[in-house]
C-alpha positions in Angstrom: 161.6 77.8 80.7 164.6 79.2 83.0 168.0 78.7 82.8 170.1 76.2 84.7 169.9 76.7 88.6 173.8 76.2 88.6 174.1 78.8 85.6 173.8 81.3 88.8 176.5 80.4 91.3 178.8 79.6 87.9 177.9 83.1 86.4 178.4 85.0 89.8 181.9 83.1 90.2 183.4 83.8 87.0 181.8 87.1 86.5 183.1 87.9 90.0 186.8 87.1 89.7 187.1 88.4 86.3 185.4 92.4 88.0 187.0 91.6 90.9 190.6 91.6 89.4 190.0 94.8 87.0 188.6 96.7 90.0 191.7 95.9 92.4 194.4 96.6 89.7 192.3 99.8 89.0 191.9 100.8 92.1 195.8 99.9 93.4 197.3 102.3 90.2 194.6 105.1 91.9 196.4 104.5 94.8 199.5 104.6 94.0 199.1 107.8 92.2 196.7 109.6 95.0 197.8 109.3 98.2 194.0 109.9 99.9 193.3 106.8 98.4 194.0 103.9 100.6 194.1 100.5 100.0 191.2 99.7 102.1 189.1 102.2 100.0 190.4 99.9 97.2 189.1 97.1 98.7 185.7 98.5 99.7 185.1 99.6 96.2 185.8 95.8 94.7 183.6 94.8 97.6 180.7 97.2 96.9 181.4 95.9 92.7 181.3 92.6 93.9 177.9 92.9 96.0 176.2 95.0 92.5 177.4 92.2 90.2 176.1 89.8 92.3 172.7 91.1 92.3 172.7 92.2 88.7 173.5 88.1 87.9 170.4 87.1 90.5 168.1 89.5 88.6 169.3 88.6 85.1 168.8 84.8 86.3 165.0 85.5 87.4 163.7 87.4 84.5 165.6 85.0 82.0 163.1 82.6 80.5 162.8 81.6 77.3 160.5 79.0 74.8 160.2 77.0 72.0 157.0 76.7 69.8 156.2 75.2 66.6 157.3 78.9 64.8 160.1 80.5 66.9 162.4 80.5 69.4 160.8 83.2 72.2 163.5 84.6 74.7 162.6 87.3 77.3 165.7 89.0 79.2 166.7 92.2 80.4 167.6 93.8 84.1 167.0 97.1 83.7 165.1 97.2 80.6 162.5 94.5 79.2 163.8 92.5 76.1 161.8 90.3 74.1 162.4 88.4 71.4 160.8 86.2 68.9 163.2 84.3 66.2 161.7 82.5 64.0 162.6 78.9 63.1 163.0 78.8 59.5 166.0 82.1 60.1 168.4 80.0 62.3 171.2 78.2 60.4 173.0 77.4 63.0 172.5 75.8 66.7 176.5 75.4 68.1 176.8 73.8 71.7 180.0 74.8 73.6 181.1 73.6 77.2 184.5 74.2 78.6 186.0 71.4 81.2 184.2 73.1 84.3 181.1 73.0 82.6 181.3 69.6 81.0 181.8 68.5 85.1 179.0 70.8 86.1 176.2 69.3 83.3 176.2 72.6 81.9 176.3 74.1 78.4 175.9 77.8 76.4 173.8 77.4 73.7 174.0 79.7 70.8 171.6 80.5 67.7 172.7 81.9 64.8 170.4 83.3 62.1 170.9 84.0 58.2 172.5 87.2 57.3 174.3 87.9 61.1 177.6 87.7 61.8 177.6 87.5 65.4 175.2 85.0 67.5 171.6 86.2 67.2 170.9 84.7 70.9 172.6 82.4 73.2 171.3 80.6 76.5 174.2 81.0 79.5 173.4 78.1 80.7 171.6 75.1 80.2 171.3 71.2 81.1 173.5 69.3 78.7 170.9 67.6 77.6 168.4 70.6 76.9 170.9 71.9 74.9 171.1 68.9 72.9 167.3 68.6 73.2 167.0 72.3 71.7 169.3 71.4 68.9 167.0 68.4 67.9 163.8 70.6 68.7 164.0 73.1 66.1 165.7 70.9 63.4 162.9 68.8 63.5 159.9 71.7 63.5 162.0 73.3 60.7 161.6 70.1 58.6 158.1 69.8 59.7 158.1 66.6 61.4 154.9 65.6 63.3 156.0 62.5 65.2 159.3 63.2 67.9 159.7 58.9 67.3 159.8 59.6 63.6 163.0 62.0 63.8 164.6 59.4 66.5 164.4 56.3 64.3 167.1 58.2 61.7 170.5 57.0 62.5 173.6 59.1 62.0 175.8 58.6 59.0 179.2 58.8 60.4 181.1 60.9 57.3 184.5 61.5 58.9 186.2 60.8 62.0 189.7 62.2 61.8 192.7 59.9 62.7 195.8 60.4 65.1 198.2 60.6 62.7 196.1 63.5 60.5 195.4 64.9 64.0 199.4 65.4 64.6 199.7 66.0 61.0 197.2 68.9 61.5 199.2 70.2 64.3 202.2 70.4 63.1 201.6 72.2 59.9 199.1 74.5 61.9 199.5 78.3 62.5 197.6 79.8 65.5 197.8 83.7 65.2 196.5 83.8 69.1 199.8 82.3 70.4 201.7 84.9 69.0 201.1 86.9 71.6 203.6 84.8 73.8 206.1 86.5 71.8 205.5 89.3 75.0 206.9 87.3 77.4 210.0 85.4 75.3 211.4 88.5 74.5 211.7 90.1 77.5 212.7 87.3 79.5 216.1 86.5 76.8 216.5 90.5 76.3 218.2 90.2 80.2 219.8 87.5 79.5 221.3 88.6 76.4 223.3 91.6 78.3 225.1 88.9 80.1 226.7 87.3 77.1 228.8 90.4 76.2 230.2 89.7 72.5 228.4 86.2 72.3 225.2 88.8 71.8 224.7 87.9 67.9 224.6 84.2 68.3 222.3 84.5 71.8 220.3 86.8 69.3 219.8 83.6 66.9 219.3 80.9 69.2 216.8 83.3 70.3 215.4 83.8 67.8 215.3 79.7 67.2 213.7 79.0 70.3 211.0 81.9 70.1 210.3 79.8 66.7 210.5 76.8 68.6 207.7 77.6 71.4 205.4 79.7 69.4 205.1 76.2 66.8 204.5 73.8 69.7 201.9 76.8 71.4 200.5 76.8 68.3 200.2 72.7 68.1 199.0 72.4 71.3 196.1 75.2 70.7 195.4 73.0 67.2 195.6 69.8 68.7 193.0 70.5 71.4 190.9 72.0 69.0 190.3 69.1 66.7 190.5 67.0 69.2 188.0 63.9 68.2 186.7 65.7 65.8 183.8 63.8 64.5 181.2 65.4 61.2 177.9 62.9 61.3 174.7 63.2 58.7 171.6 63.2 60.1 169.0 63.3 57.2 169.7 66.9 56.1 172.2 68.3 58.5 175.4 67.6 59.4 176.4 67.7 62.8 180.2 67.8 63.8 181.6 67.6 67.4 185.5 68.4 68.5 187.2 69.6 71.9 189.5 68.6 74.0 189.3 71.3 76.9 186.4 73.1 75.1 184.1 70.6 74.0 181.9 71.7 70.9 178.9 70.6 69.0 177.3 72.1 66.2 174.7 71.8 63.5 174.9 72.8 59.9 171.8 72.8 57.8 172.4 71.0 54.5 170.1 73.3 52.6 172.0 76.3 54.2 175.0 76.3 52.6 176.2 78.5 51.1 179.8 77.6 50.2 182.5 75.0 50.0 185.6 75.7 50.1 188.7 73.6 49.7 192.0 74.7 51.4 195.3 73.9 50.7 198.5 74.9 51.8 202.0 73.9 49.7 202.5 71.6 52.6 199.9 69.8 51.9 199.7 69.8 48.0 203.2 68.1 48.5 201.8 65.3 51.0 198.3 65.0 49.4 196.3 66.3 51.9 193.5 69.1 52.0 190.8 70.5 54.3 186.7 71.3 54.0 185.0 74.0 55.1 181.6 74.9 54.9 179.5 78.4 54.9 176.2 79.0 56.2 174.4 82.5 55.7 175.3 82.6 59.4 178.5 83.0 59.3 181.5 81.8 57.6 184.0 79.7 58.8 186.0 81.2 61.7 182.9 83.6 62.2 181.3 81.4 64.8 181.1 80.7 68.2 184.2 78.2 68.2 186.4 80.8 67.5 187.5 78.3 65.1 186.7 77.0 61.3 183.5 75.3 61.5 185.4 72.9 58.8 183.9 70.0 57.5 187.1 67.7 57.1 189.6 69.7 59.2 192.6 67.6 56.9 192.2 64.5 54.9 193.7 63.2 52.3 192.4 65.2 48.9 190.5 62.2 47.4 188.7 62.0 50.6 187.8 65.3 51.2 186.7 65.3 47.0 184.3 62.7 48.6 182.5 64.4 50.7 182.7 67.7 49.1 180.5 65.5 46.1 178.3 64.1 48.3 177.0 67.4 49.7 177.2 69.1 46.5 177.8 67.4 43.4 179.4 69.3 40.9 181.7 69.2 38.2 185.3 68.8 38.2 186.8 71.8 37.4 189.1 73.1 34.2 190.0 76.2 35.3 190.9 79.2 33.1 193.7 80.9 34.4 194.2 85.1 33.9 196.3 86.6 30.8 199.8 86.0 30.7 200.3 89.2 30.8 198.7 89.0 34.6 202.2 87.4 35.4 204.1 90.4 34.2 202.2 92.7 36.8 202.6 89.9 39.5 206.1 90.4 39.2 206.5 94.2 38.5 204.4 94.3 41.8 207.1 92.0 43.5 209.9 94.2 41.9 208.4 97.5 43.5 208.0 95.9 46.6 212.0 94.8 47.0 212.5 98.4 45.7 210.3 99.8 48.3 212.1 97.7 51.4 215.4 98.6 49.7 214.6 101.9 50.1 213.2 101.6 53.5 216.9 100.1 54.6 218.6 102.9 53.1 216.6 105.5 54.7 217.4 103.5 57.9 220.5 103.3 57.9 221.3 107.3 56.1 219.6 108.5 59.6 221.1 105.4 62.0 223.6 104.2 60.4 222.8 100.4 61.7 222.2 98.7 57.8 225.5 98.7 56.5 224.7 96.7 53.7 221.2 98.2 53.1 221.4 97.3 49.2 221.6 93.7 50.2 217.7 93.4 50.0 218.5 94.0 46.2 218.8 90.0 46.2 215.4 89.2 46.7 214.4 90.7 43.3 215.4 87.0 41.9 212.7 85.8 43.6 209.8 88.3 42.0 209.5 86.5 38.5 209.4 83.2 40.5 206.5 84.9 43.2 204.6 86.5 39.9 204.9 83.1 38.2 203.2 80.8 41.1 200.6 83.4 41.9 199.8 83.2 38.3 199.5 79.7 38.2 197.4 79.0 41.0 194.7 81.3 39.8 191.7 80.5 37.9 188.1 80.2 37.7 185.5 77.8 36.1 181.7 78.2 35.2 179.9 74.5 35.0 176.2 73.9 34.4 175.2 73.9 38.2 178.3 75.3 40.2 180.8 78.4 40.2 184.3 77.7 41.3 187.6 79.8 41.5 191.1 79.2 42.7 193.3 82.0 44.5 196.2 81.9 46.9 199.8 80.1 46.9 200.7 79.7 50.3 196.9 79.0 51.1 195.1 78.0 47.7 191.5 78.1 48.6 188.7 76.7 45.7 185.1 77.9 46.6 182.1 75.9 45.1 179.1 77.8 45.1 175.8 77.1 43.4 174.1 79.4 41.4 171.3 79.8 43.3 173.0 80.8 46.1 174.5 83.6 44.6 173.1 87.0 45.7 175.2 89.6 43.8 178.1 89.8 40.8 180.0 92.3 41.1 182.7 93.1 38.7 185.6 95.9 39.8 188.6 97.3 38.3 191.2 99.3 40.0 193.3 101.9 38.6 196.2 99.6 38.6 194.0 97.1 36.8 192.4 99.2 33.9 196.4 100.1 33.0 196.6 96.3 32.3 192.6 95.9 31.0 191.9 93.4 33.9 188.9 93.2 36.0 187.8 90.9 39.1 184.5 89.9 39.5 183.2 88.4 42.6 180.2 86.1 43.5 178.7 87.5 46.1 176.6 85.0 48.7 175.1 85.6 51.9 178.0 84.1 53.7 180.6 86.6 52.0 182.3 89.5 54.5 183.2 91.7 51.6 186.1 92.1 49.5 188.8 91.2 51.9 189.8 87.8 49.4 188.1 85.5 51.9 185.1 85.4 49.1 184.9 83.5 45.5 185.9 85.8 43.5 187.7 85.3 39.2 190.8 87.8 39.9 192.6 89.4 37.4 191.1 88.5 34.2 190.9 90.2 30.8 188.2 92.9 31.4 185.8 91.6 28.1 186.2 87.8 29.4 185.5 89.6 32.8 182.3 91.1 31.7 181.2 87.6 29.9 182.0 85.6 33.3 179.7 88.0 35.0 177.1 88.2 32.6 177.2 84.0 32.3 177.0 83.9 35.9 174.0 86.0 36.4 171.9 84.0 33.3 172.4 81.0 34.9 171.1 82.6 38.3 168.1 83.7 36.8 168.1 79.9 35.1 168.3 78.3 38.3 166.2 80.3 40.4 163.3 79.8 37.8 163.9 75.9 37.8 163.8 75.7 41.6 160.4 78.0 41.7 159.2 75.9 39.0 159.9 72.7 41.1 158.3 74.2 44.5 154.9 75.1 42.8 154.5 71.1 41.2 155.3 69.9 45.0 152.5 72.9 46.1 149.8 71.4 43.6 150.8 67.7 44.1 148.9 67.5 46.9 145.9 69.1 45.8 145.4 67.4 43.1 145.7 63.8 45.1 142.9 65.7 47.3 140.7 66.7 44.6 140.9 62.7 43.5 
């Protein structure tokens, strides 16, 4: 099958304007700087660009097909050289479905596969009917499950789990940070720093209103970005997926296997501890959440209330609630030793800049903040732990954003238990639960930090019986539903 006959003239537009603007600001710095080049060569050159993009996107278009079978996805591509590939069904986790407002008007969408173990998007079609796309994402659901009869798939209704509401919408917004607006910051400050030379000695307080309003913006940028984002957001349950669809501007649709998951993860930041609310996020050995194709969490519940999100986290994987064990005590001495050195270290930093400048008079003044280390030590302490139930794994990290992953035993691919230099001073250890979703040790993963090292060694050594226990029951249960059959056959 071929792509979308508008995919061309949209790919040749924006593909165009987008070369077209990097070649003439190229080419106007050339000519600036050598004087045989003329801006007419400039705009030959863009021209000639424009003409080989053109035809790269007509050739790309006519040797783009691709097809679905009962086994795999089959793409063939390539301009220049031949590319053909075969994914098979059963490896794709996810099937996401994104279309920007141009798109949405044009009855276009991009289409994008991804597959267990990848971290970027195994395959994508740019761009398809709307309804193809959607048509795809049924498609290999259903062959993946096995289902004969196209009316048998159709007669399943959705399960609507979660819609989220205005005032959680605005609520979500508000206590939202969007790292990508901060890049604003390039054009605030140096559109106040020439207004600033004009206020003479009123130059401190135009520095803090300035500092106010740069606040000010970036939180309702960052609002705005949020808002649209989770903008009718809506998770349904169809059979064994979930399926979730959100946009304002950029319009997305996505499928999550059930039996995929890898993860859940519940997030909470002291904001919403204090208010009672909490967000859901899900990971796939595709990617985990903010890995995928959204550029955004592929959350579950975005924010609820906690009982709510509890709800649904039960009803896709029903565990136990926890009692978690929290590190030593004397974990919260290093917490706030740690703290200590770090005041130290930016006291020191102040005095060096101000021996050499001169412009930190009261460089010792950063000696205040060591007041605050025993209280830092004491909440990082508290909001630590982990827990080891019958069926489940679960830890608790962070203060500012607690996170508690879930994670079934039999998802679990490696234990790994590690101890620094820092740590062995202390006899701690952290051992993480590796699953195919995890990025490595960057803190994203589940992972039992800071514990004594001999309970550390127990945790991992309890974690990987009750691996091997599980994986045995599960094998156990696939070979009864392998003879089952047979022996109805035989009768």
């Amino acid at each position: 099958m071929k792509l979308h006959p508008l995919s061309l003239p949209y790919r040749l537009l924006t593909r165009s304007m987008s070369l077209a603007l990097t070649l003439f600001f190229v080419g106007t710095t050339l000519a600036g700087a050598v004087e045989s080049i003329s801006i007419g060569i400039v705009l030959v050159l863009v021209a000639a660009g424009l003409l080989v993009a053109g035809l790269w996107e007509v050739v790309y278009y006519r040797r783009f097909d691709y097809v679905l079978t009962d086994s795999s996805l089959d793409i063939d591509s390539g301009v220049i050289s031949r590319r053909r590939r075969e994914i098979p069904l059963r490896r794709i986790q996810n099937v996401d479905i994104s279309r920007n407002i141009v798109q949405r008007v044009l009855g276009i969408a991009l289409v994008g596969f991804e597959t267990a173990g990848g971290g970027e998007t195994e395959a994508s079609l740019r761009f398809v009917a709307y309804d193809e796309a959607r048509r795809l994402q049924r498609e290999i659901q259903r062959r993946k499950r096995g289902v004969a009869d196209r009316d048998e798939e159709e007669e399943i209704q959705p399960d609507v789990l979660y819609e989220i509401r205005s005032p959680e919408l605005l609520l979500l917004s508000a206590i939202s940070i969007e790292p990508r607006v901060f890049g604003l910051v390039f054009f605030i400050v140096p559109f106040f720093t020439g207004m600033n030379e004009a206020f003479g000695g009123l130059s401190f307080l135009f520095g803090l209103a300035q500092l106010l309003l740069s606040a000010l913006v970036l939180w309702v940028a960052s609002a705005m970005v949020t808002f649209a984002r989770y903008y009718d957001f809506t998770l349904l349950r169809v059979d064994d997926e979930l399926r979730y669809e959100r946009g304002l501007l950029q319009r997305y649709d996505g499928s999550i296997p059930l039996d995929k998951i890898q993860t859940l993860t519940l997030q909470e930041n002291p904001l919403m501890r204090l208010t009672g609310y909490a967000t859901l996020s899900v990971e796939t050995a595709g990617y985990a959440p903010g890995q995928g194709p959204s550029g955004g969490s592929e959350a579950a519940i975005p924010l609820a209330t906690r009982e709510r999100v509890l709800r649904l986290a039960h009803s896709i994987e029903s565990f136990d609630d926890p009692t978690f064990t929290r590190p030593p005590k004397r974990t919260r001495r290093r917490y706030i030793v740690r703290y200590a050195l770090v005041v130290a270290g930016l006291t020191g930093l102040a005095f060096a800049v101000d021996w050499f400048t001169g412009l930190f008079e009261f460089w010792y003044a950063t000696l205040a903040l060591l007041v605050l280390a025993p209280v830092a030590g004491q909440y990082q302490w508290k909001h630590r732990g982990y827990y080891a139930g019958e069926n489940h794994v679960q830890t608790r990290n962070g203060f500012w954003r607690r996170r508690i992953h879930v994670v079934p035993y039999y998802r679990v691919q490696t234990v790994i238990q590690r101890e620094t230099i820092f740590q062995r001073r202390w006899r701690l250890g952290t051992v993480f639960v590796d699953t195919a979703s995890s990025v490595g040790f960057g803190g994203q993963e589940a992972h039992a930090a800071d514990i004594d090292v001999n309970d550390a060694g127990e945790f991992r050594e309890l974690v990987r019986r009750r691996l091997g226990r599980q994986i045995q029951e599960r094998a156990g249960r696939a070979r009864m539903r392998k003879t089952e059959p047979e022996q109805f056959s035989s009768e």
